[in-house]
N, C-alpha and C positions, 0 to 999 in steps of 0.2 A: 504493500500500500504506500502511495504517495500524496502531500498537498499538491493542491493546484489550483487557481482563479479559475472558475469555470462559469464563462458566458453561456445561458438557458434562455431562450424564445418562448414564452408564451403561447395561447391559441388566438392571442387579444394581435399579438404579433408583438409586443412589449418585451423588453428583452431586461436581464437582471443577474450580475455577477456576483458570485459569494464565493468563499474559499471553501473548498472540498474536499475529503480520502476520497483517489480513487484506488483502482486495482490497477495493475502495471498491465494484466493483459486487455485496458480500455486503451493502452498508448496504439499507433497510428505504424503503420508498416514504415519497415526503413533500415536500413543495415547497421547501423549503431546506433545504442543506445547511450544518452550522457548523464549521467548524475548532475543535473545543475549546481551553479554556486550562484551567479549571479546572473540578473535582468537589467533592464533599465527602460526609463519611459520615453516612450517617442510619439508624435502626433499620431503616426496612423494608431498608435496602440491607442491610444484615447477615443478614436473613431468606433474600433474593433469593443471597446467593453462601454461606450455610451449608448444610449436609450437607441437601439434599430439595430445597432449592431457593427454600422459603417461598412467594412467592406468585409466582413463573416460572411460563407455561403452555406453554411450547415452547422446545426448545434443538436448537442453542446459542444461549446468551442469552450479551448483553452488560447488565448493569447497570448503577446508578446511575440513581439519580430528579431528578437534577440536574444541570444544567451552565451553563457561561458560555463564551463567544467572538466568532469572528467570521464575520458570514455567509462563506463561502466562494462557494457560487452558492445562486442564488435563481430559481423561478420565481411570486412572488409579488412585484406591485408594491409592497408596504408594506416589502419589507424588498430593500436590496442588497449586495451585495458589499463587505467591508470594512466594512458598520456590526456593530457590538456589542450583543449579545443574552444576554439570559437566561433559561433555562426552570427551572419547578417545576411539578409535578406531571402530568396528564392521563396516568395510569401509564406515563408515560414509566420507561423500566427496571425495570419491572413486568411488562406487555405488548409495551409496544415499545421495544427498544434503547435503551438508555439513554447517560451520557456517563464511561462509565470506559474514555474510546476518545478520540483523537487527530482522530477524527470523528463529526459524526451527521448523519441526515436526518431531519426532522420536519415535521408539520404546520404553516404559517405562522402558524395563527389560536392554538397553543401557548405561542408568545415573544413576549417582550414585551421592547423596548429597553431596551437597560442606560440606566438614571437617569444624568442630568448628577452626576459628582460623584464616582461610584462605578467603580472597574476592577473588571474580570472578577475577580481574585483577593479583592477585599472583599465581591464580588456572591456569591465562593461560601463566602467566611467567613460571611455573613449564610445562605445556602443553605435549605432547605425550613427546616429548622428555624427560623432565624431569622425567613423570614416570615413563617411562623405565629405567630410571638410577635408581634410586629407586627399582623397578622388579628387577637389576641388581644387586644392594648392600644385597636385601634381602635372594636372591639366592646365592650367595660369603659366607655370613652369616648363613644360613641355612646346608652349607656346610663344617663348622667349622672355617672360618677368622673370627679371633679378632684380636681388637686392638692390637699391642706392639708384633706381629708374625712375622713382617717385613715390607718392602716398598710396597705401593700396587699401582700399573699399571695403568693412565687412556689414553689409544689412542684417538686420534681426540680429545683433551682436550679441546681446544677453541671452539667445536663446540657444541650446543645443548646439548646433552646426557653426554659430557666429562665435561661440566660446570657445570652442578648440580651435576653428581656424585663428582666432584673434588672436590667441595662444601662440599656435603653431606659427605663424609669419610674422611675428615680434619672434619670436626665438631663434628666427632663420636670418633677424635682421633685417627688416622690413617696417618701413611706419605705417604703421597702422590707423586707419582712422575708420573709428568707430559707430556705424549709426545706431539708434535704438529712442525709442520713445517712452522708456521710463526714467526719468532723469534719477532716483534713487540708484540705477545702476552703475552709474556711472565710476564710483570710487571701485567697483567689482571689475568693469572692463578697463580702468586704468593700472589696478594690481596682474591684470591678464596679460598687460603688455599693451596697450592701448596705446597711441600718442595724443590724441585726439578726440573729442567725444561731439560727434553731428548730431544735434537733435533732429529727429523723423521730420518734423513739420518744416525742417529747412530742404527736404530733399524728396518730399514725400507727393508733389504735387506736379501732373504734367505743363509743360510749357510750351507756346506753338513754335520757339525757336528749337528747329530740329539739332544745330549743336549750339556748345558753349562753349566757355573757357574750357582748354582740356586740361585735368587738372587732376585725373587717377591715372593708376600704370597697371593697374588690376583692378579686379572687385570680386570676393565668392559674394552672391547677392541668393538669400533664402527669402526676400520676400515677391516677388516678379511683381507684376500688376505696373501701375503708373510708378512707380519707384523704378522701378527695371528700367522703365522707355528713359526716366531723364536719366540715368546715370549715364545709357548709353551714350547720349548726346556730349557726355563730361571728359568721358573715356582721352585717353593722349592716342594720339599716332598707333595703330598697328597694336593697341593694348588689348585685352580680355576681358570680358566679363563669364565668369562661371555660375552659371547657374543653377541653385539645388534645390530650391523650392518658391512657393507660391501663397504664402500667409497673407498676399495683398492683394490677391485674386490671378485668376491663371489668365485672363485678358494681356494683351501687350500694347497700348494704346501709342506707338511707335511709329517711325519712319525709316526707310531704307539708308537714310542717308549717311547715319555713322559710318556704317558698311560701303559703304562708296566713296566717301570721301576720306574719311580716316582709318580705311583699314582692319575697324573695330573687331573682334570677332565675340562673338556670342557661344558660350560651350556649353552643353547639356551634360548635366553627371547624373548620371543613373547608378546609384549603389545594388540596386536589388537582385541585377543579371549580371553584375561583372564577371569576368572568365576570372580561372583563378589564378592565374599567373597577377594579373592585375591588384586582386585578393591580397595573395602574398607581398607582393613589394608594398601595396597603401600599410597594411600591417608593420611592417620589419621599419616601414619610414615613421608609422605612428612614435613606434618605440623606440627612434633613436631622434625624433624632432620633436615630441611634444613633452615639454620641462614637467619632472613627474609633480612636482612643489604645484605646479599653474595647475593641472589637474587636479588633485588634491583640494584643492580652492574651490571646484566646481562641484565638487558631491553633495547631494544631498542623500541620504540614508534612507532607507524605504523599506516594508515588509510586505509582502503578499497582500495583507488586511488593510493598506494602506492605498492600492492599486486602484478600486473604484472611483477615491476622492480626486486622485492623483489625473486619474485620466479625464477627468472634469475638469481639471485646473489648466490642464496644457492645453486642453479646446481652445480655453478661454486666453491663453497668451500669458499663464500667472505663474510656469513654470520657470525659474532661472537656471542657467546653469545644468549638470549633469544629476540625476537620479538614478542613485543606485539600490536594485532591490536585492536585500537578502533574501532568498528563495527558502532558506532553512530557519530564519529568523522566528 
């Protein structure tokens, strides 16, 4: 028998998660099995255990699109018993079971080895969120930002994705400037590594001049909507904008022009399908670029019984920083 948050649908169609024993032979086919240690909270999870369901297609669900541990059994030779593992994404707690459970089973070709360097509980401080910011740096990177080019961009800073990139490109040496709309954060993303702190309402509104001053050399931008379109317009010469999510609406109220005239390039990062080669390097780069102290910073502590409220809170934009759930807690 194990815990686990398990989302139940109603006949009303009302949905209602509560912490459960289950038996180990309700877990979900899959060549290993992990002893969880740790979760953490991300938007879609919030979707997945609020009132409908979000995007569950069969209950009872167990949730959470993330997790860390230790194989338990295996019948895939790449992975054994007692080694340490981490998953993100391939709808794990979407479609299939996810880790707000004490256990899971999942597809081998899923996980990828916890990095030398890194525990289960820093692997799930860093969590979907964090990797994608990572996905997000590599890509800015890959596309010609280096340090000392200029000021580089993080929207929705306070949140998940904006915190470890914020993190991560101050620690690579990069000024960082900041946006976020609760000015209380501020003193939080300047201990991150900030240089700078843009309040939302100076950057948050479209304008009909399709460019401006150019005046970033990057941006990971998580909120898209009218925020996306003017930063394009801001972007320097042949600069990036990485895109990882849509807190501002998935509209693009834009113009071609960046793209034409300045060379801009706009990048989509997808955590959920990456191949695992890619997998592996965002990981092994987590843990040798993001300062374990700046992490550390960002945790917030969480238990299983904590998860309902929790997923309420990040709907609503009131989560900071990382959440970490102890699953055994």
């Amino acid at each position: 028998m194990f815990r686990a948050l398990v989302v139940e649908k109603n006949d009303e169609g009302k949905t209602h998660a509560a912490v459960q024993e289950l038996d180990e032979a309700r877990l979900p086919e899959g060549e290993v099995t992990v002893a969880v240690e740790y979760s953490t909270v991300n938007y879609k999870d919030g979707l997945c255990i609020g009132p409908g369901g979000g995007l569950v297609r069969s209950y009872p669900h167990v949730p959470g699109i993330d997790f860390a541990g230790t194989v338990a059994a295996s019948e895939d030779a790449r992975y054994a018993p007692g080694d340490k593992v981490v998953l993100t994404g391939w709808r794990v707690g979407e479609v299939h079971w996810g880790g707000y459970a004490q256990k899971a089973r999942v597809k081998a070709d899923w996980l990828v080895p916890l990095p030398e360097g890194l525990t289960t509980r820093q692997a799930m401080a860093v969590g979907t969120a964090g990797f994608t910011a990572m996905l997000a740096v590599m890509a800015l990177e890959d596309h010609g930002m280096k340090p000392g080019g200029g000021p580089v961009l993080v929207t929705g800073a306070a949140g998940g994705v904006g915190s470890v990139a914020t993190a991560i490109l101050a620690h690579l040496g990069h000024e960082v400037a900041a946006v976020t709309g609760r000015p209380e954060t501020a003193e939080y993303l300047t201990a991150l590594g900030a240089a700078r702190i843009v309040p939302r309402d100076e950057i948050n509104e479209t304008v009909k001049r399709p460019l401006e001053a150019e005046t970033w050399a990057g941006c990971v931008d998580a909120v898209g909507g009218a925020m996306l379109a003017r930063v394009l317009g801001q972007m320097k010469y042949g600069a990036s904008v990485a895109a990882v999510g849509l807190a501002g609406g998935a509209g693009l109220p834009a113009t071609v022009i960046p793209f034409l005239l300045r060379g801009v390039n706009l990048l989509g990062i997808d955590s959920v399908m990456q191949p695992y080669d890619n997998r592996l390097r965002a990981w092994r780069r987590v843990a040798a670029d993001l300062p374990m102290d700046k992490l550390e910073a960002m945790i917030r502590p969480a238990t299983l019984a904590d998860l309902p409220g929790l997923g309420a809170d990040i709907l609503k934009g009131h989560v900071r920083g990382r959440v970490v759930v102890d699953v055994n807690a």
